[in-house]
C-alpha positions as a Markdown table, in Angstrom:
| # | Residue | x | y | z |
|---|---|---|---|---|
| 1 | Unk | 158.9 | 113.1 | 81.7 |
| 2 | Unk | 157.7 | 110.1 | 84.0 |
| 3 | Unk | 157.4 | 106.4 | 81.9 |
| 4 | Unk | 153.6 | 107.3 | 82.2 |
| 5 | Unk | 153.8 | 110.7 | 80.7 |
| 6 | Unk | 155.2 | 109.2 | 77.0 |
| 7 | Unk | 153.1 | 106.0 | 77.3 |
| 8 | Unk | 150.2 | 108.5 | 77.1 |
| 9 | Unk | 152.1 | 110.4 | 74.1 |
| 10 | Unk | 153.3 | 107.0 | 72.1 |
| 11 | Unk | 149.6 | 106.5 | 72.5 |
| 12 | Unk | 148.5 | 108.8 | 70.7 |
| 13 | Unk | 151.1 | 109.7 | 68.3 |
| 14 | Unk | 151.1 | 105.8 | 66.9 |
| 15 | Unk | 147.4 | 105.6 | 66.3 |
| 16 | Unk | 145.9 | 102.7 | 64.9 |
| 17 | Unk | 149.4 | 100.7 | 64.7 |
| 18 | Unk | 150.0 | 97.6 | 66.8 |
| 19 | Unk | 151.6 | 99.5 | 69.0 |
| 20 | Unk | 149.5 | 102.2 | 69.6 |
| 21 | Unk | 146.6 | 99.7 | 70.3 |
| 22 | Unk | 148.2 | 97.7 | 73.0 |
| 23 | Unk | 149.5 | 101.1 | 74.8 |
| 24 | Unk | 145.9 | 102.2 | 74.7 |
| 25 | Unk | 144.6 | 98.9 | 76.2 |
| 26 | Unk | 147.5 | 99.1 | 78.7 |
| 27 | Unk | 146.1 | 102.8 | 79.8 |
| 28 | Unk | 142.7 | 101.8 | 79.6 |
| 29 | Unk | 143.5 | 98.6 | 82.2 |
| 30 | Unk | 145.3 | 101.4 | 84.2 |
| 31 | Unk | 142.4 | 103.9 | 84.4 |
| 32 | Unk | 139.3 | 101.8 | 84.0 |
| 33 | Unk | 140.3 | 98.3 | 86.0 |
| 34 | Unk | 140.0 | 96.6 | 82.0 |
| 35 | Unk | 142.0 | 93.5 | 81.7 |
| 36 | Unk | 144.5 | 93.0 | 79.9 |
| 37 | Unk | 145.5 | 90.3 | 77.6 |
| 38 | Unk | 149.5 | 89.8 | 78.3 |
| 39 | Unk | 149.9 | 88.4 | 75.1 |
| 40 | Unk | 149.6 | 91.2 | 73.0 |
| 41 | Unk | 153.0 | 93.1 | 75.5 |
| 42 | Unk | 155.3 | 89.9 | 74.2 |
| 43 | Unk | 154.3 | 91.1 | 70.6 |
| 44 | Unk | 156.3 | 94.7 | 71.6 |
| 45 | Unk | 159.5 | 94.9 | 69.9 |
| 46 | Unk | 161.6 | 94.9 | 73.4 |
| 47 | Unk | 162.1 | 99.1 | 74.2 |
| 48 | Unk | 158.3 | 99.5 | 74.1 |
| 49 | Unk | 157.5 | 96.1 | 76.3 |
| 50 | Unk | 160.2 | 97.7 | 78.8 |
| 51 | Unk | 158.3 | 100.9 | 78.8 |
| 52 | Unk | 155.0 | 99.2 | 79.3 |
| 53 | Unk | 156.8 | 97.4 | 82.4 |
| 54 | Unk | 158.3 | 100.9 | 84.0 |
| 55 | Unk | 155.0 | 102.6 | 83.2 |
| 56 | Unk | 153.3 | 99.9 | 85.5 |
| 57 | Unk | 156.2 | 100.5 | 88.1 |
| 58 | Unk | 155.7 | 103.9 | 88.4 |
| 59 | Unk | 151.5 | 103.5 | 88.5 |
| 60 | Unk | 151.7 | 101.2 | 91.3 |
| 61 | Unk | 154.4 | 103.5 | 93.5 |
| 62 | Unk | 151.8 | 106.3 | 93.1 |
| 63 | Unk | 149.4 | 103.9 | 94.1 |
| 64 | Unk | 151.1 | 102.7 | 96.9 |
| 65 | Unk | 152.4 | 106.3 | 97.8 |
| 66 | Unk | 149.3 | 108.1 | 96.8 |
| 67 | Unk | 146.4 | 105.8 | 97.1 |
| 68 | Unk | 144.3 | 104.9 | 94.5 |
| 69 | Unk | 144.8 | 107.7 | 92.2 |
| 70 | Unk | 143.8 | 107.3 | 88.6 |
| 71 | Unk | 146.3 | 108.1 | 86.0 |
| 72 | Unk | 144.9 | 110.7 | 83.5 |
| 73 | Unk | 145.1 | 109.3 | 79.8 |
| 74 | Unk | 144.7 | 113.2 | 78.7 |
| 75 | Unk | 147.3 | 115.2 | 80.9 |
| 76 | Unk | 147.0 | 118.9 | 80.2 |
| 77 | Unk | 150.0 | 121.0 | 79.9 |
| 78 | Unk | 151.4 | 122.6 | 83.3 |
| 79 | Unk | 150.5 | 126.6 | 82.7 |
| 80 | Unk | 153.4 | 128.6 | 82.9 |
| 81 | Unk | 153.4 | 130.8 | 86.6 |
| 82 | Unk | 154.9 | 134.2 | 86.6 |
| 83 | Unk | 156.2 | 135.4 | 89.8 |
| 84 | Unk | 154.1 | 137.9 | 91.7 |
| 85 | Unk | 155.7 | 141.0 | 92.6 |
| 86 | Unk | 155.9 | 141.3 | 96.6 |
C-alpha cells in the first residue's frame, strides 16, 4: 500500500478528529490545487506529519513520472482476474 493509498484510508477512518481534518485538506490541496495552511501538519503528532511528507513524495514522483495525474481521494478496489483458459 503506497503512503497515498492509507492517507486516503486514515482519512476516512478518523473522521471529524484533528487528524482526519488535516489529511482531508492535505488530499483536497492534492486533487483540487486548494492551499494548504502548513500550520495545521506541525500540529500532527510526528508518524502522521511523516506520512503527510512521504504522501507528497510519492504525488510529485507520479507527477513528475506520469504527468499531471490526479490522485483519486476514492480508490476502488482492484477486481480480482481469473485466468482465462487458453
Amino acid at each position: 500500500m503506497t503512503k497515498l493509498e492509507l492517507l486516503i484510508l486514515q482519512s476516512r477512518s478518523l473522521g471529524d478528529t484533528s487528524r482526519g481534518i488535516t489529511f482531508r485538506a492535505v488530499l483536497r490541496a492534492l486533487t483540487e490545487n486548494a492551499s494548504l495552511d502548513l500550520a495545521h501538519l506541525y500540529d500532527l503528532p510526528y508518524d502522521d506529519f511523516e506520512l503527510v511528507i512521504e504522501a507528497f513524495r510519492e504525488w510529485r514522483l507520479q507527477r513528475y513520472v506520469y504527468g499531471a495525474v490526479a490522485v483519486d481521494p476514492h480508490p476502488r478496489p482492484v477486481e480480482k482476474q481469473t485466468a482465462v483458459p487458453a
